[in-house]
N, C-alpha and C positions, 0 to 999 in steps of 0.2 A: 660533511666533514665535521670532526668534532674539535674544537679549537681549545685548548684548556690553559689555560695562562694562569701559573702556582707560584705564588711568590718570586714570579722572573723567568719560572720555569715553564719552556713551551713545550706541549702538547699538539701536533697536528694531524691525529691521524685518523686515515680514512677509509671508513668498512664497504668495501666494494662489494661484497655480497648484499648487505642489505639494499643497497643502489640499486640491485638490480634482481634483488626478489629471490637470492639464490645463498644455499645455504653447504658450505665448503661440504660437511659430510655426504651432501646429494652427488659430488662431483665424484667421478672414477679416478683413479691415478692418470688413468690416459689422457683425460681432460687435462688435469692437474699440469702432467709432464708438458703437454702443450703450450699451457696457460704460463709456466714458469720463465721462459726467454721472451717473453712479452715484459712479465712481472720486473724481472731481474733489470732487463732493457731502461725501465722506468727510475727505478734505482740509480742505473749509471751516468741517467742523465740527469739527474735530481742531484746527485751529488757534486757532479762534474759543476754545476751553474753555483751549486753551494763553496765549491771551494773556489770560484770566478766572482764571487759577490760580497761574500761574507769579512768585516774587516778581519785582519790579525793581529793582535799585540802581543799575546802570549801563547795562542791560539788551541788555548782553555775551550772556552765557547767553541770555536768552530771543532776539535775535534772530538766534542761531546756529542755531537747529534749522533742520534742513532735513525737508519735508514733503513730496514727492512721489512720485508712483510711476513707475518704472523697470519698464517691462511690467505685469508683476503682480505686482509686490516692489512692496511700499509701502513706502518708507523714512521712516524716521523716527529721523532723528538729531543728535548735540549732540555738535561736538568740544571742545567747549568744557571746559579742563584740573578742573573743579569740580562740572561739571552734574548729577554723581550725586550730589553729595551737596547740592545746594540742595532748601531744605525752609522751610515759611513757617512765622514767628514764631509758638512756643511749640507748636508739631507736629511730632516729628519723623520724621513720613511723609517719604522723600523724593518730590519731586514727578513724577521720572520714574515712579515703581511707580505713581501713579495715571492716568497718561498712558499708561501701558502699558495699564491693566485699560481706560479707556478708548476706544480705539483698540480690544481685542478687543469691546467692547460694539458699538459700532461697525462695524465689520465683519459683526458679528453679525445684524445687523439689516438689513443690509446683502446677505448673503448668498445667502438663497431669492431675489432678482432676479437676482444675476450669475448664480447656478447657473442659475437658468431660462433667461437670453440665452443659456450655452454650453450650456443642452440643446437648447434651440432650434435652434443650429446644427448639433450631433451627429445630430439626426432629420435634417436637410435633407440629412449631408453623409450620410449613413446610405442616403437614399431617391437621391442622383446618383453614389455609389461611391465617396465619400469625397475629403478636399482632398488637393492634393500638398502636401510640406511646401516652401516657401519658402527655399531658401540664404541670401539674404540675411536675410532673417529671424533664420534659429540662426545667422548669424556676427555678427547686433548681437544676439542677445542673449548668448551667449559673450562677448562685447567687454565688455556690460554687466557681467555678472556677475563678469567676472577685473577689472575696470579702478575700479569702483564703491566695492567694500571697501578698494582700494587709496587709493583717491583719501582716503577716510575718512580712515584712518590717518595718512597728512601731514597732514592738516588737523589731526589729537590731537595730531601730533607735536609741528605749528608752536607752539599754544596751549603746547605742556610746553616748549618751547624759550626761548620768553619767557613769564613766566607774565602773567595778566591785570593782578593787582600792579602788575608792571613795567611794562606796557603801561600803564597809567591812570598812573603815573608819570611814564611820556616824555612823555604828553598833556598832563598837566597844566603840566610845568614848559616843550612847546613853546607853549602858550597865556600862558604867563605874559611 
């Protein structure tokens, strides 16, 4: 897992390909279409514990995470200028480290299925001489990968630019 804490802003996401030695464009669609109600599964129950855990006050923070997976990077992050350090009344576990151990639990259990659907394919591709790799394929996922963590980072920046503060600020006094 790659964990990246940016000025408040949390980073927790996890390249399940490289885990497990497997590289998205080696995968068929048919793999892929398998692997996806697994993938998707993990999400609903990542988020469902995120919105059972996570406090709310404005719920800035909580509705800034983003939950999905990008191939087989699972992202899971909060540009949000505070996120790391929000922690519920009178604990002070921050509530990403639990969303992290989470999310590996997860996964975890998760795991002997994906691996079985990409050995499933490795026997098939093993017994017809193996897949070609895809171009289009490694140039979105290159695109993903250079374009992804970028995109991140604006989004910390925007949040440290005006802080949440100020933004419930301007809201409040345009309502008024």
């Amino acid at each position: 897992m790659a964990i990246l804490l940016l000025d408040g802003a949390v980073d927790l996401s996890i390249d399940v390909g490289d885990r497990l030695g497997v590289d998205e464009a080696d995968l068929s669609r048919r793999t892929l279409s398998k692997l996806a109600p697994i993938l998707q599964e993990l999400v609903r129950l990542w988020r469902e514990e995120l919105l059972s855990i996570w406090p709310v006050d404005t719920g800035r923070s909580q509705s800034s995470w983003t939950d999905r997976w990008e191939g087989l990077v699972w992202v899971l992050r909060n540009p949000v200028e505070y996120a790391e350090y929000v922690h519920n009344e009178g604990d002070p576990t921050e509530v990403w480290s639990i969303l992290e151990a989470l999310s590996e639990d997860l996964l975890a259990d998760a795991l002997p299925d994906i691996e079985g659907i990409i050995n499933a394919q490795q026997r098939r591709d093993r017994g017809t001489g193996g897949r070609t790799r895809s171009l289009l394929g490694f140039v979105a996922k290159v695109l993903r990968a250079r374009f992804s963590p970028r995109i991140f980072a604006a989004q910390a920046s925007r949040f440290e630019a005006v802080s949440s503060r100020e933004r419930t600020k301007r809201q409040l006094r345009r309502a008024a």
